[in-house]
Backbone as XML, in Angstrom:
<?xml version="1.0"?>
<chain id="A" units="angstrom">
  <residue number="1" name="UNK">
    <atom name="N" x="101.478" y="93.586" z="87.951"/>
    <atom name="CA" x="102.832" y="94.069" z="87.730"/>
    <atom name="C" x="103.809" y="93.026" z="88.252"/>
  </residue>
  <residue number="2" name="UNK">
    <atom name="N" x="104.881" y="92.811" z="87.734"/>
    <atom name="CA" x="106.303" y="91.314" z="88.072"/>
    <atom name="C" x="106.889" y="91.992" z="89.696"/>
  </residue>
  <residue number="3" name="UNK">
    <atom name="N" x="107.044" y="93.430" z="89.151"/>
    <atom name="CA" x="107.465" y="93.876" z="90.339"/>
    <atom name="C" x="106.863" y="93.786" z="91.805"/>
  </residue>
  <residue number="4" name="UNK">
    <atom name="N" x="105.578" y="93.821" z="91.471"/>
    <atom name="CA" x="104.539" y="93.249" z="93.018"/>
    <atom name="C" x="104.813" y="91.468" z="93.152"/>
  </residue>
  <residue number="5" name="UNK">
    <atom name="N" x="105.019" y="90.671" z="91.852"/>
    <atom name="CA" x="104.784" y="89.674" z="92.566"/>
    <atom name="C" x="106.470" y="89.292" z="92.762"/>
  </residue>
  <residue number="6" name="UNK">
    <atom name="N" x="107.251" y="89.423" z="92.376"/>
    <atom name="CA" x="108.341" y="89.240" z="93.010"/>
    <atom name="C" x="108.605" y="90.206" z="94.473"/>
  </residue>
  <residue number="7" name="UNK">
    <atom name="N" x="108.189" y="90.993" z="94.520"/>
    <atom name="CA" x="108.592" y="91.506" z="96.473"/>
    <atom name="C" x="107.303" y="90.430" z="97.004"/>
  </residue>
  <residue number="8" name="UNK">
    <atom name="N" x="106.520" y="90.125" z="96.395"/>
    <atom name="CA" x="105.590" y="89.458" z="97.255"/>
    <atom name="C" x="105.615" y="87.971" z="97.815"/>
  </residue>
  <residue number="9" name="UNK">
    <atom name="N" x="106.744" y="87.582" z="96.782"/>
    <atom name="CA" x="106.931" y="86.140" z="96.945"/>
    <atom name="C" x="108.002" y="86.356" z="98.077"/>
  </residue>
  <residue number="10" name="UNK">
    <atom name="N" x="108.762" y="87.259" z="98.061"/>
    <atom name="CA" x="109.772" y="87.118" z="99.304"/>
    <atom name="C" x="109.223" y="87.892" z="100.627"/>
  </residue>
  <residue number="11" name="UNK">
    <atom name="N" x="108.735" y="89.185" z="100.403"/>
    <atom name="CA" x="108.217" y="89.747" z="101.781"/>
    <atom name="C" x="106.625" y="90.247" z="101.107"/>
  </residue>
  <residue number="12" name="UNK">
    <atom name="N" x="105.757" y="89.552" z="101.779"/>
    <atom name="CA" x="104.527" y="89.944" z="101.711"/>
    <atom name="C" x="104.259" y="91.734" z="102.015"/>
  </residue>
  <residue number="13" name="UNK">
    <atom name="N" x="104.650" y="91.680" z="103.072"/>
    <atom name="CA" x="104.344" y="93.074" z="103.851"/>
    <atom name="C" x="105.166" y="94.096" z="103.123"/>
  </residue>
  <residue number="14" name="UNK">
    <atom name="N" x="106.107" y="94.063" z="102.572"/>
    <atom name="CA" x="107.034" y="94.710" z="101.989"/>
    <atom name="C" x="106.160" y="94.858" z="100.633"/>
  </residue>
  <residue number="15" name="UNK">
    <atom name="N" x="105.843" y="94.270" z="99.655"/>
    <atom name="CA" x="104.538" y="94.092" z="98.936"/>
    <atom name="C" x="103.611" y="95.085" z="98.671"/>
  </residue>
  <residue number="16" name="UNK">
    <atom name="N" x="102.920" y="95.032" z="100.073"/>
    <atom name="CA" x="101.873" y="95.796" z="100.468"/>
    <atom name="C" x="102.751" y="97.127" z="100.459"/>
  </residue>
  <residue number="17" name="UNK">
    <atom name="N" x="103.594" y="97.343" z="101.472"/>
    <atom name="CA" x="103.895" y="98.986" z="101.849"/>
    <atom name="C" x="104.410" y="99.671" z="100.038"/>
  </residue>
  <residue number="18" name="UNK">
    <atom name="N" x="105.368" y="98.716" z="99.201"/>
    <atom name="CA" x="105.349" y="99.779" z="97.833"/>
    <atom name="C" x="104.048" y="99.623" z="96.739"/>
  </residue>
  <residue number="19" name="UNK">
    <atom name="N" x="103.147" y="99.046" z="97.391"/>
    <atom name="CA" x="101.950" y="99.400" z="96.654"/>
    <atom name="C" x="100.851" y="100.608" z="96.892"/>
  </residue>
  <residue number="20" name="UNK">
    <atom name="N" x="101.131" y="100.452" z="98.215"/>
    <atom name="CA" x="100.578" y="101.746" z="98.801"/>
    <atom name="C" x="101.479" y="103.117" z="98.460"/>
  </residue>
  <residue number="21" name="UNK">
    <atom name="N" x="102.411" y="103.019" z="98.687"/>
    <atom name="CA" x="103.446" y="104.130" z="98.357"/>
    <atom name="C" x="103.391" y="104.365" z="97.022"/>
  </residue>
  <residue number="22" name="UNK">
    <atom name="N" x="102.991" y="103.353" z="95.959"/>
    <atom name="CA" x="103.060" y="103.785" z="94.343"/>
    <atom name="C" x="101.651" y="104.469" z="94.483"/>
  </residue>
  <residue number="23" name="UNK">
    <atom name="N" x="100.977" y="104.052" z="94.737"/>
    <atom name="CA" x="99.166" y="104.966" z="94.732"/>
    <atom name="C" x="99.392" y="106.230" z="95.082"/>
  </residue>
  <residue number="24" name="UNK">
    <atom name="N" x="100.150" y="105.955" z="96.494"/>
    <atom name="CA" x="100.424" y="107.482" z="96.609"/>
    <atom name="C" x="100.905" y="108.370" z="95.710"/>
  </residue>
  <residue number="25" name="UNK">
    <atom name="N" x="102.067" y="108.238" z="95.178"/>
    <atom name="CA" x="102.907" y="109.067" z="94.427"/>
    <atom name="C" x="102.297" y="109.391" z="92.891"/>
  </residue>
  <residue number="26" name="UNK">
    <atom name="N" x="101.655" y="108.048" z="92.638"/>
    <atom name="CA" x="101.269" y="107.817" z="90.969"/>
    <atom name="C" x="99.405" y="108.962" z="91.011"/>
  </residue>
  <residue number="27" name="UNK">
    <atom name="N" x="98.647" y="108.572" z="92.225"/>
    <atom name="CA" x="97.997" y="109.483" z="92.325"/>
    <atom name="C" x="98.046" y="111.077" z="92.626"/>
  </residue>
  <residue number="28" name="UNK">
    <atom name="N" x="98.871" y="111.409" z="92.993"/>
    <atom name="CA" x="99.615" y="112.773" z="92.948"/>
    <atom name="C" x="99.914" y="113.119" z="91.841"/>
  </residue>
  <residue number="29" name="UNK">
    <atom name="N" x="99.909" y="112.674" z="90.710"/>
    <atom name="CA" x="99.941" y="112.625" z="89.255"/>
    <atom name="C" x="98.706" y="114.069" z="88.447"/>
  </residue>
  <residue number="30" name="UNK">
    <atom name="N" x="97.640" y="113.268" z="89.533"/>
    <atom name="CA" x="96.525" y="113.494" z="89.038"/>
    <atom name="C" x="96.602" y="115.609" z="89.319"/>
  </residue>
  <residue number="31" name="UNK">
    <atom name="N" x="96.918" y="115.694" z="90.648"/>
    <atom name="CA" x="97.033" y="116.677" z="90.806"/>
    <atom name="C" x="98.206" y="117.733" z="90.315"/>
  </residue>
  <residue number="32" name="UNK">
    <atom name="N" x="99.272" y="117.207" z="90.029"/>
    <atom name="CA" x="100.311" y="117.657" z="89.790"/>
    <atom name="C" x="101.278" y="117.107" z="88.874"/>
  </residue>
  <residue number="33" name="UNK">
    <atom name="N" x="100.972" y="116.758" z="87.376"/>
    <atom name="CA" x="100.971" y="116.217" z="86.507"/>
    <atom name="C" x="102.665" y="116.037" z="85.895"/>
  </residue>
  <residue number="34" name="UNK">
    <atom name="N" x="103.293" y="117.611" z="86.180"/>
    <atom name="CA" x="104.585" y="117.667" z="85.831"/>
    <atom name="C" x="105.536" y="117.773" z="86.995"/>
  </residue>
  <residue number="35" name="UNK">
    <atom name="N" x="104.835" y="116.698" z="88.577"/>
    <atom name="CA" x="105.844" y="117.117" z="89.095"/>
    <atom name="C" x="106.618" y="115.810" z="89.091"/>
  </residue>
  <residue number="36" name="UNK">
    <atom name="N" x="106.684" y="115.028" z="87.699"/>
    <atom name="CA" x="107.881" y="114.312" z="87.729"/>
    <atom name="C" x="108.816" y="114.792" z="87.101"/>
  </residue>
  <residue number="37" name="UNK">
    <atom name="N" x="110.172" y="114.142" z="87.115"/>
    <atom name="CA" x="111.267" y="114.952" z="86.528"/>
    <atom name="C" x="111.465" y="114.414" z="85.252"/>
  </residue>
  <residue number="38" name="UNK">
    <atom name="N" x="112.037" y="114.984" z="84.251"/>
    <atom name="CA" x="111.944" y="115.071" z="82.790"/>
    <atom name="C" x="113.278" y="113.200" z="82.790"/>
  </residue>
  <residue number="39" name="UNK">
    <atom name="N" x="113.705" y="112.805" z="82.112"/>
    <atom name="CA" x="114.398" y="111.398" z="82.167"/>
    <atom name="C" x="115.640" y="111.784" z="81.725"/>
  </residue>
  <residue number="40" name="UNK">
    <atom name="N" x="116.267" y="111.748" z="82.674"/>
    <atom name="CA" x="118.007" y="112.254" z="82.262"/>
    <atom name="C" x="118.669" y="111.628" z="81.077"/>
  </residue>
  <residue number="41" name="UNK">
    <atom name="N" x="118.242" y="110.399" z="80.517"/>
    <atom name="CA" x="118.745" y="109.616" z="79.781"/>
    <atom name="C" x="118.039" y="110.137" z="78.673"/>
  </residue>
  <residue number="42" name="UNK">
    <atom name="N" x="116.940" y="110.646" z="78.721"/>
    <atom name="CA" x="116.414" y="111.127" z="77.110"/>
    <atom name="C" x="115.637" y="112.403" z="77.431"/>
  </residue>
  <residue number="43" name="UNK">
    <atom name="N" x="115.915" y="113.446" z="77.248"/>
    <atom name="CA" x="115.372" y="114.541" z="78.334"/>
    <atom name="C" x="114.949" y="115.326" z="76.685"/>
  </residue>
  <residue number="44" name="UNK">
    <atom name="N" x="115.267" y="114.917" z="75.111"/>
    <atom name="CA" x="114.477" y="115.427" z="74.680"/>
    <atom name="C" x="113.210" y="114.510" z="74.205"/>
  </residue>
  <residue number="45" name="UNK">
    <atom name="N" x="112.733" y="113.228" z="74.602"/>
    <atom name="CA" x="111.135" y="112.739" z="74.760"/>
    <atom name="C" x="110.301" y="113.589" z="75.364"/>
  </residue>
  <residue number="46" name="UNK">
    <atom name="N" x="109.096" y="112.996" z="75.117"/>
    <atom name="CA" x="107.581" y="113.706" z="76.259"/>
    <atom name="C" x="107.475" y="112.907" z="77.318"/>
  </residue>
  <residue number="47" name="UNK">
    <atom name="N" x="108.538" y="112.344" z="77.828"/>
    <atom name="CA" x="107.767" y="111.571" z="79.118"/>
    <atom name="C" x="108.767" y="112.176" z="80.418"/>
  </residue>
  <residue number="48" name="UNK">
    <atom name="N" x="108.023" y="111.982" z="81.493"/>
    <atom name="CA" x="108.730" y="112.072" z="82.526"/>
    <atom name="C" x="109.109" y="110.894" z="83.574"/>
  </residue>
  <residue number="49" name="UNK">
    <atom name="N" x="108.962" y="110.743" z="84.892"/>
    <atom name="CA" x="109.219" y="109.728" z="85.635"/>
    <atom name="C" x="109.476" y="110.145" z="87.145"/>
  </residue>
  <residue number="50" name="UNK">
    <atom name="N" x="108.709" y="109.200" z="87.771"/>
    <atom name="CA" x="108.686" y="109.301" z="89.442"/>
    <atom name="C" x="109.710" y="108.285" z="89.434"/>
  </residue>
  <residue number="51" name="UNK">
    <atom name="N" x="109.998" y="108.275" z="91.035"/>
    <atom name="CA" x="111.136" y="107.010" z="91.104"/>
    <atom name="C" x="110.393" y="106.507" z="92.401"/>
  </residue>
  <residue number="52" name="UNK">
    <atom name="N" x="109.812" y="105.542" z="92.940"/>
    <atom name="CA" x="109.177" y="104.629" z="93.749"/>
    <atom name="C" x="110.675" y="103.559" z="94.214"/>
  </residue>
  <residue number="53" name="UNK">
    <atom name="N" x="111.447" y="103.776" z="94.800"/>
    <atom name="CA" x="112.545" y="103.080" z="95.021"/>
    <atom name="C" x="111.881" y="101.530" z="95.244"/>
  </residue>
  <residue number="54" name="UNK">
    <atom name="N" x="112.849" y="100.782" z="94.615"/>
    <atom name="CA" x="113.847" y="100.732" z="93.492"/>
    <atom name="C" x="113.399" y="101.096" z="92.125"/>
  </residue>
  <residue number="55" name="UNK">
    <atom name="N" x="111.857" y="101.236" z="92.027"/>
    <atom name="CA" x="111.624" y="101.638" z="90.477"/>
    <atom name="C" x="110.967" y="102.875" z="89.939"/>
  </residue>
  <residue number="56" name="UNK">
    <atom name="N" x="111.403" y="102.672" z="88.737"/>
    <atom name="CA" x="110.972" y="104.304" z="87.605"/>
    <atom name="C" x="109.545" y="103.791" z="87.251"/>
  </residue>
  <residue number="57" name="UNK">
    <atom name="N" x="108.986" y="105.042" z="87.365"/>
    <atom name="CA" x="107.722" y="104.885" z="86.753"/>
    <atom name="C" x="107.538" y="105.776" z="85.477"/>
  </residue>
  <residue number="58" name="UNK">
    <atom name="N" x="107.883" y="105.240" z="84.017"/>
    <atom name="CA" x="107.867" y="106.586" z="83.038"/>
    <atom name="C" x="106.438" y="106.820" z="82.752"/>
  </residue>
  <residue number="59" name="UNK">
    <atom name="N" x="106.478" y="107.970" z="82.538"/>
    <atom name="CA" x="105.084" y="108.663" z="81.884"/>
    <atom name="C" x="105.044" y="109.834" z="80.663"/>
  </residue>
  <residue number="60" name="UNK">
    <atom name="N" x="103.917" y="109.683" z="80.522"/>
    <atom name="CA" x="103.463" y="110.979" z="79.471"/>
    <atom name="C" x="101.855" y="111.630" z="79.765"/>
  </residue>
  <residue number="61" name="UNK">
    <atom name="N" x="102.032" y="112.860" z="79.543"/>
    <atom name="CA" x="101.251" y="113.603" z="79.663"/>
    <atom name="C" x="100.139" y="113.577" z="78.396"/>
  </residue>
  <residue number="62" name="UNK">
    <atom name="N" x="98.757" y="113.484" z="78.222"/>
    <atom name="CA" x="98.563" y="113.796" z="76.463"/>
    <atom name="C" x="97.221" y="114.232" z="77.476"/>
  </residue>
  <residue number="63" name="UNK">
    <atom name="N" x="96.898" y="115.889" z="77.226"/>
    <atom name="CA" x="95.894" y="116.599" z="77.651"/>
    <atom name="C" x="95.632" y="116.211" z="79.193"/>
  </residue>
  <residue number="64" name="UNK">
    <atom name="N" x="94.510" y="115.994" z="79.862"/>
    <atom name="CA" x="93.996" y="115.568" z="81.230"/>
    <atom name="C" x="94.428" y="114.424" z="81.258"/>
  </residue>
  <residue number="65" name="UNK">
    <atom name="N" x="94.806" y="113.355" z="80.419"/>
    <atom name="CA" x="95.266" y="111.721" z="80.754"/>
    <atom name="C" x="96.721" y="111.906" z="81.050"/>
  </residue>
  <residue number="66" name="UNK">
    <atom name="N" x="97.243" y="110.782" z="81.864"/>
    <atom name="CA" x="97.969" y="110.443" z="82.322"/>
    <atom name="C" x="98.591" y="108.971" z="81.708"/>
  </residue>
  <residue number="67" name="UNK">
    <atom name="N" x="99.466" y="109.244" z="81.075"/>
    <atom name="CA" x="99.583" y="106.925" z="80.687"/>
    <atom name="C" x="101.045" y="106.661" z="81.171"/>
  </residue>
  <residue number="68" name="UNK">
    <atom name="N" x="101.246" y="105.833" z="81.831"/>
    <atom name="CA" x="102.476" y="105.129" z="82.654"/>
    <atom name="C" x="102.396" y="104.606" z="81.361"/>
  </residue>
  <residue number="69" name="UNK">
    <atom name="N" x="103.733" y="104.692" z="80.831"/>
    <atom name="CA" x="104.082" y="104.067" z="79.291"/>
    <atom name="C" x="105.288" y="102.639" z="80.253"/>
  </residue>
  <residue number="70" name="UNK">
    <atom name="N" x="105.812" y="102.888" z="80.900"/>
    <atom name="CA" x="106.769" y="101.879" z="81.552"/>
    <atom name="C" x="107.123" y="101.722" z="83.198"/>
  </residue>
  <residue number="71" name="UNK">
    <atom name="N" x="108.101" y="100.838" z="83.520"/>
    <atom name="CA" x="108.324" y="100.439" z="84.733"/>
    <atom name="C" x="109.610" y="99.930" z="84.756"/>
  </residue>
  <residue number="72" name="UNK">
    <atom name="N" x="110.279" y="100.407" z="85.138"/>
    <atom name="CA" x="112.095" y="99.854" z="84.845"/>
    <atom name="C" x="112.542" y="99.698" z="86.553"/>
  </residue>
  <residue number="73" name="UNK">
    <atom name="N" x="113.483" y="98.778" z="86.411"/>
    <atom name="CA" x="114.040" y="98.777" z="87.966"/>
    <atom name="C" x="114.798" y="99.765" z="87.843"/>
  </residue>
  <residue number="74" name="UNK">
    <atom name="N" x="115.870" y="100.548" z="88.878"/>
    <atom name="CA" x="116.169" y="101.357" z="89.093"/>
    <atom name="C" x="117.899" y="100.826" z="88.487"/>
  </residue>
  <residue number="75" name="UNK">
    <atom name="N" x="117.847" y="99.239" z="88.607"/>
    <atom name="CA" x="119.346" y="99.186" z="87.743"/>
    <atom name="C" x="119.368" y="98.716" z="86.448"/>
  </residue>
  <residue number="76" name="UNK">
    <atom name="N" x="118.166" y="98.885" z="85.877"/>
    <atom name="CA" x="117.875" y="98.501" z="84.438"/>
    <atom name="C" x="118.432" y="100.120" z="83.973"/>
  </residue>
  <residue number="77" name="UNK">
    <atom name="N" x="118.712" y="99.914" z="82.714"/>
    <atom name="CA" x="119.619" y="101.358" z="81.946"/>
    <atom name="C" x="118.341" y="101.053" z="80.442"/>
  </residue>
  <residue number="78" name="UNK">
    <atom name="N" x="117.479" y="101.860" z="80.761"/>
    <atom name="CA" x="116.316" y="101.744" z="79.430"/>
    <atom name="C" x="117.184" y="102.146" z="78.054"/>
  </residue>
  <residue number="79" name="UNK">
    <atom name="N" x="116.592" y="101.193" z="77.200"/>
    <atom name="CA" x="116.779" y="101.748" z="75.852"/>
    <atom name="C" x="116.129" y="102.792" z="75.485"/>
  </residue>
  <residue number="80" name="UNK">
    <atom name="N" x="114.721" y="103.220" z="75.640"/>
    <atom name="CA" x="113.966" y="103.922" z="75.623"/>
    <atom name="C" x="112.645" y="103.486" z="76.359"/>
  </residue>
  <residue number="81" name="UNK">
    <atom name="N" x="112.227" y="104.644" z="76.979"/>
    <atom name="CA" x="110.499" y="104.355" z="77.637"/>
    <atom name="C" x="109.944" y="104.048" z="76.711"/>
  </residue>
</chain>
């Protein structure tokens, strides 16, 4: 992901802690599939989205899978996921 290697080129450790923190949250997925929030910007799509500060993680649901369709910074304004 650009986003790991750019925090990584400036703070290593910083790096590490939102990679761990995305596992966390993105694996919580697994258990709790819709507890991201629907995407204010297009709220009639199928995807939803965690926010891992500074970034969106969009998703979609299709049966038991899970697919991260995108990754936007938090001041990127998506055209669409």
């Amino acid at each position: 992901m650009a986003a790991m290697a750019y925090i990584r080129a400036d703070k290593p450790e910083a790096a590490i802690r939102f990679r761990q923190r995305a596992e966390e949250i993105l694996r919580r997925l697994e258990q709790f599939p819709e507890s991201g929030r629907v995407i204010p910007e297009f709220p009639e799509l199928p995807y939803r989205e965690v926010v891992i500060p500074p970034y969106r993680f969009f998703y979609r649901i299709k049966g038991e899978i899970i697919w991260v369709v995108a990754v936007w910074h938090g001041a990127q304004l998506p055209k669409e996921p």
